[in-house]
VMD Tcl script that draws the C-alpha trace (Angstrom):
set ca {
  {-9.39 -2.21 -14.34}
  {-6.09 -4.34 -15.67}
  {-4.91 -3.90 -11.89}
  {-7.83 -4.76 -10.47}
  {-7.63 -7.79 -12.46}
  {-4.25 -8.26 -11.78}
  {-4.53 -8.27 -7.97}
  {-7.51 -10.77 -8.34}
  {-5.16 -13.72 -9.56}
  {-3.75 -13.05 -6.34}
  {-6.20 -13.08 -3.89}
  {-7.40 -16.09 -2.44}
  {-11.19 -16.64 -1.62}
  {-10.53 -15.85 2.58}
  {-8.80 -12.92 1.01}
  {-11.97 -11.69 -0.84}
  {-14.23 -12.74 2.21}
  {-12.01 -10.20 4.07}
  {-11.94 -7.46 1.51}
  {-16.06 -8.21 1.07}
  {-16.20 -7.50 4.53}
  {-14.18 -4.36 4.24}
  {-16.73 -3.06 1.66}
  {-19.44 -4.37 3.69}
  {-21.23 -5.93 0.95}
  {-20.56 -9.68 0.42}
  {-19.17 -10.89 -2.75}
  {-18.51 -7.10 -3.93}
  {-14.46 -7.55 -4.04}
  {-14.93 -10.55 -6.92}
  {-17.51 -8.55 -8.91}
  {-15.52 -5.26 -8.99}
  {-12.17 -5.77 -9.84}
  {-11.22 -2.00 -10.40}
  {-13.05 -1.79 -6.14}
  {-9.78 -4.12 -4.88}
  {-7.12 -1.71 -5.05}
  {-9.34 0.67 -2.91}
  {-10.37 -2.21 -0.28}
  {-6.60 -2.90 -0.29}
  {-5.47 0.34 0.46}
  {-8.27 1.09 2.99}
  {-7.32 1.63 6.69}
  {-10.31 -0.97 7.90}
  {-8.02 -3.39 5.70}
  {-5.45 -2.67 7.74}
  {-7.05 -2.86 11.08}
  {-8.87 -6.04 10.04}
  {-5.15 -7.62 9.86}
  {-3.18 -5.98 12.50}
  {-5.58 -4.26 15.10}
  {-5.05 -7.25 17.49}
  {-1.55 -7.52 19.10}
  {0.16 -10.74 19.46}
  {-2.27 -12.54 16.29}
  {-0.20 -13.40 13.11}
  {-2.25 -11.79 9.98}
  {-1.28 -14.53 8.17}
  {-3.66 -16.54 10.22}
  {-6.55 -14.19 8.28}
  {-4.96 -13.13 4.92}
  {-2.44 -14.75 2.31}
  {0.67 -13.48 2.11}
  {-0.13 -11.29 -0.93}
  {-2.87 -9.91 0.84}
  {-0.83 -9.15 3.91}
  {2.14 -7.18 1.89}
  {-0.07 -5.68 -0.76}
  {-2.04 -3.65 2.36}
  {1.38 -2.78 3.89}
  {2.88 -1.25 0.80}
  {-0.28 0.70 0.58}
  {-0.13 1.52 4.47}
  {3.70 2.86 3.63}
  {2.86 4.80 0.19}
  {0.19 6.47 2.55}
  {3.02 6.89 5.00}
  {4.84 8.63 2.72}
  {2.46 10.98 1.76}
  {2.36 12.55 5.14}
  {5.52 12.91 6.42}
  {8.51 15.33 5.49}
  {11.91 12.86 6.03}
  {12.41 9.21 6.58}
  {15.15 7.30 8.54}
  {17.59 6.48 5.47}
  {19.57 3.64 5.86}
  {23.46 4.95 5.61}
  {24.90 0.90 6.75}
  {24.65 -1.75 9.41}
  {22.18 -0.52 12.76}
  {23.02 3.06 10.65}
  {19.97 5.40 10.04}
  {19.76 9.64 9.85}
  {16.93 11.50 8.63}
  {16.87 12.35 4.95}
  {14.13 14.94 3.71}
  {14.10 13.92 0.15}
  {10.59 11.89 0.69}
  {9.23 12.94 -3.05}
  {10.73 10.14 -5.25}
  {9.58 7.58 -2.52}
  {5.86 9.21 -3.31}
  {6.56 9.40 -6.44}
  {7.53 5.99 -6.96}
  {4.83 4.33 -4.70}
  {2.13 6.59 -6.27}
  {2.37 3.93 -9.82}
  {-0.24 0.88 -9.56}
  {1.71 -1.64 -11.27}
  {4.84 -0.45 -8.86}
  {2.64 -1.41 -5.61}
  {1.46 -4.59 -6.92}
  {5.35 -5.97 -7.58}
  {6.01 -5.13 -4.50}
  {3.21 -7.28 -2.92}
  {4.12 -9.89 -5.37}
  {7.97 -9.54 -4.36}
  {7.48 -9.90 -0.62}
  {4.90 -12.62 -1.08}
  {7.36 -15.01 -3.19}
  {9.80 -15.00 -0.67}
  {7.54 -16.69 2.16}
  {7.76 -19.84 0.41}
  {11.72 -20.09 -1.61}
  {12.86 -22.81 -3.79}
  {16.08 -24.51 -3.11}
  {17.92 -27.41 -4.91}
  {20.81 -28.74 -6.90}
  {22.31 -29.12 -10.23}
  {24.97 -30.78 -11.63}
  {27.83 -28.86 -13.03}
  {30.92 -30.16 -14.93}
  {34.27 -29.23 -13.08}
  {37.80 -30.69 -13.92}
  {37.40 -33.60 -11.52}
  {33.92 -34.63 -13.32}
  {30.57 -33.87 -12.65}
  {29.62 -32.91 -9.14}
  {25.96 -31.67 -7.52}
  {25.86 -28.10 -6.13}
  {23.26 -26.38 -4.10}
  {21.25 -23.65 -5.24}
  {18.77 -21.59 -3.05}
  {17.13 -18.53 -3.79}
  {18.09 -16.62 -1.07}
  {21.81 -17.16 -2.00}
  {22.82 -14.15 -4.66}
  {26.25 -16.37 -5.49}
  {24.10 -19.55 -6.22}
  {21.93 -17.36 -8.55}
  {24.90 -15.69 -10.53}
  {26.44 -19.39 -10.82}
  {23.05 -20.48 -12.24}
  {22.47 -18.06 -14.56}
  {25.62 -19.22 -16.25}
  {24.72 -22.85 -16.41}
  {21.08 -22.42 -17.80}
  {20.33 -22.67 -21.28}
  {19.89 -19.61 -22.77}
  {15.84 -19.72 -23.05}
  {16.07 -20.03 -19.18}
  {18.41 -17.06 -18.03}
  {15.89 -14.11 -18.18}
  {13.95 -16.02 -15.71}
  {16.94 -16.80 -13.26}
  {18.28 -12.97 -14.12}
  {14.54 -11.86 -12.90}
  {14.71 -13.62 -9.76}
  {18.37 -12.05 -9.32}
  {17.04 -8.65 -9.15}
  {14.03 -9.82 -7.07}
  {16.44 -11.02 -4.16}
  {18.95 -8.33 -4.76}
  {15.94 -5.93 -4.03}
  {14.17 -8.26 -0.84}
  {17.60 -8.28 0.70}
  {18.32 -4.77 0.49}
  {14.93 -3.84 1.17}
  {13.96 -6.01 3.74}
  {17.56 -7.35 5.46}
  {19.59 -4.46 4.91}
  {22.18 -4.60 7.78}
  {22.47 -8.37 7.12}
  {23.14 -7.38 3.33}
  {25.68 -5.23 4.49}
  {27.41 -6.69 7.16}
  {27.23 -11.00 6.70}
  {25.55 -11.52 3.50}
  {28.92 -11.68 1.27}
  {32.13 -13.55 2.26}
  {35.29 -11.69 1.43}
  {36.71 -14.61 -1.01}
  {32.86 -13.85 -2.74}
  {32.94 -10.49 -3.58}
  {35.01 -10.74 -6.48}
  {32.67 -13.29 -8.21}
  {30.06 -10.71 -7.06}
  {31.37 -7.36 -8.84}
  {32.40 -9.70 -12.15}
  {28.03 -10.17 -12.28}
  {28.01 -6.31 -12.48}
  {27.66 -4.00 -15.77}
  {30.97 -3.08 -16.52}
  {30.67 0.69 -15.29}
  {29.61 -0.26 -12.35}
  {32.35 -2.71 -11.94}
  {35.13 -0.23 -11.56}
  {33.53 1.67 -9.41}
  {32.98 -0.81 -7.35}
  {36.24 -0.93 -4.95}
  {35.44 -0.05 -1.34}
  {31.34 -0.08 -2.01}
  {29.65 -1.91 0.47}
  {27.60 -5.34 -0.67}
  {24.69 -3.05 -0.38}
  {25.78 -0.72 -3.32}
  {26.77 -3.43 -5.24}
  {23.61 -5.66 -5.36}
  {21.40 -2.67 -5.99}
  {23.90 -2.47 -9.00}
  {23.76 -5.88 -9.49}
  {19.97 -5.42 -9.41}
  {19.27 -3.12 -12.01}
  {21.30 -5.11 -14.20}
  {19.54 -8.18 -13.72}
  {15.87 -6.40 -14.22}
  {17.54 -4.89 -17.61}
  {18.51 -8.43 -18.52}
  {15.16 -9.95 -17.68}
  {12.83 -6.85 -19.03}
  {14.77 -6.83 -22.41}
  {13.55 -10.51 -23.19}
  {10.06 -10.10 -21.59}
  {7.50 -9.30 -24.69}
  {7.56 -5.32 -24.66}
  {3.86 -5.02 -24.79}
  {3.18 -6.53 -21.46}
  {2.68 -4.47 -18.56}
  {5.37 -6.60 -16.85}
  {8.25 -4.99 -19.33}
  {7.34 -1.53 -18.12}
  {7.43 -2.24 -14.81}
  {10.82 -4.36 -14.46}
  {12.44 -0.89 -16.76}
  {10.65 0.76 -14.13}
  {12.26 -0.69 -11.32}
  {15.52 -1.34 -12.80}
  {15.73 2.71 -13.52}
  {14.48 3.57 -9.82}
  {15.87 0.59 -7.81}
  {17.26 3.00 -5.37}
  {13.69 4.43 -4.70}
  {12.59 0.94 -4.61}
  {14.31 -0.13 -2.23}
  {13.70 2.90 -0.21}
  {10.07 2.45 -0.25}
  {11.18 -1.11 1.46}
  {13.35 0.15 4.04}
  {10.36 2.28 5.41}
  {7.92 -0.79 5.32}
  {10.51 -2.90 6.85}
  {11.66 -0.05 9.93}
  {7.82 0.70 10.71}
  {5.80 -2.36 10.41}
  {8.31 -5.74 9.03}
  {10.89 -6.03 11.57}
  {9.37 -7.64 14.48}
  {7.88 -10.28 11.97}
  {10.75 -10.57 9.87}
  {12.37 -13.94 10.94}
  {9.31 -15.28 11.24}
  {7.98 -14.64 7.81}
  {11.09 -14.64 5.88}
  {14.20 -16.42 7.91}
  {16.56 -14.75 5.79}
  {18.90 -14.03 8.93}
}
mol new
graphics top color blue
foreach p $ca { graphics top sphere $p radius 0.5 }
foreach p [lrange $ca 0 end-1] q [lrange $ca 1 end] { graphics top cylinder $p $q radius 0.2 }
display resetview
């Protein structure tokens, strides 16, 4: 039922129209919480938003609709196949049988949901500026949250209070862009002169062993760092805290589980939804 309540702060009203039509009874989605996670993961959901080529589903569903059915459509995936095409590094794939922790890790509730939220947040990213004292006085510097470099610098500039939050959305993008943009990760995401400033961000184990890792390695390092950060000052009774220990102890499977959505149903849309490239 928490869940099912959980999914409903996401859902818009068109959203719940949709899902009511799913069910075929009107109004049944917003009555029956613990009913949405079933309505989500039904294949009429999916058809509903993808049967007709060429039409964006965005015109029908929010974005949290949209990536909460497709991370149910992969989990189902998962279920029936016996490898996957692993991503090994840029336009890179081979077949790895080890499909169980992917199941394993989609088969969690509270797992699928941050995943829906995770895609959905980065349809719509925040970008600004802040001032930072430098030995020539104070000067403005651009932030966006689709630049790992800008986050690291940030998270050293906020007061304390405020870190856990930036260190959250740290792991968030470290996961999107090795989820989602993988090859970009890999091959353009990280300037040479940046990778230093990159590895000092890691846990210290993780920094010497990180010479001759590709950026890939070292922001799903970086991630699980930054989800220990922010889960360790997130109130331990929430739900939230399990899940970002979760996910910072299986970020590998994590972003697995992406790679799959993105290679079988994200990557003509990508650009469009996204423009991370």
């Amino acid at each position: 039922m928490m869940v099912g309540r959980l999914y409903l702060e996401h859902l818009s009203d068109a959203d719940l129209a949709l899902l009511a039509a799913v069910a075929e009874t009107e109004g049944k989605a917003r009555r029956d919480p613990e009913r949405l996670e079933t309505l989500i993961d039904s294949p009429a959901a999916y058809r509903m938003l993808f049967a007709v080529p060429g039409r964006d589903p965005l015109l029908r569903g929010s974005p949290f609709l949209i990536f909460a059915v497709l991370v149910h459509r992969v989990v189902r995936d998962l279920g029936r196949v016996s490898f996957v095409e692993e991503w090994v590094g840029p336009r890179q794939r081979v077949p790895v049988f080890d499909t169980v922790r992917l199941r394993d890790f989609g088969a969690d509730p509270m797992r699928r949901l941050f995943l829906a939220q995770l895609l959905a947040s980065y349809t719509n990213v925040a970008s600004g500026s802040t001032l930072v004292k430098t030995s020539r006085g104070w000067r403005r510097r651009r932030f966006s949250e689709l630049d790992p470099m800008r986050l690291i610098e940030l998270a050293e500039l906020v007061p304390d209070a405020e870190r856990p939050a930036v260190y959250r959305r740290l792991g968030d993008l470290s996961l999107f862009l090795t989820g989602i943009f993988p090859d970009y990760a890999g091959e353009r995401l990280v300037a040479d002169r940046e990778r230093r400033a990159l590895e000092r961000a890691l846990a210290p184990a993780d920094r010497e062993r990180s010479e001759n890792r590709d950026v890939v390695w070292l922001l799903e390092r970086l991630g699980r760092r930054a989800y220990r950060i922010a889960q360790q000052a997130t109130d331990r009774r929430t739900a939230m805290a399990a899940v970002l220990a979760d996910v910072s102890e299986n970020f590998a499977a994590a972003r697995r589980v992406l790679n799959v959505l993105t290679d079988r149903y994200l990557f003509p849309m990508r650009r469009q939804w996204f423009g991370a490239e």
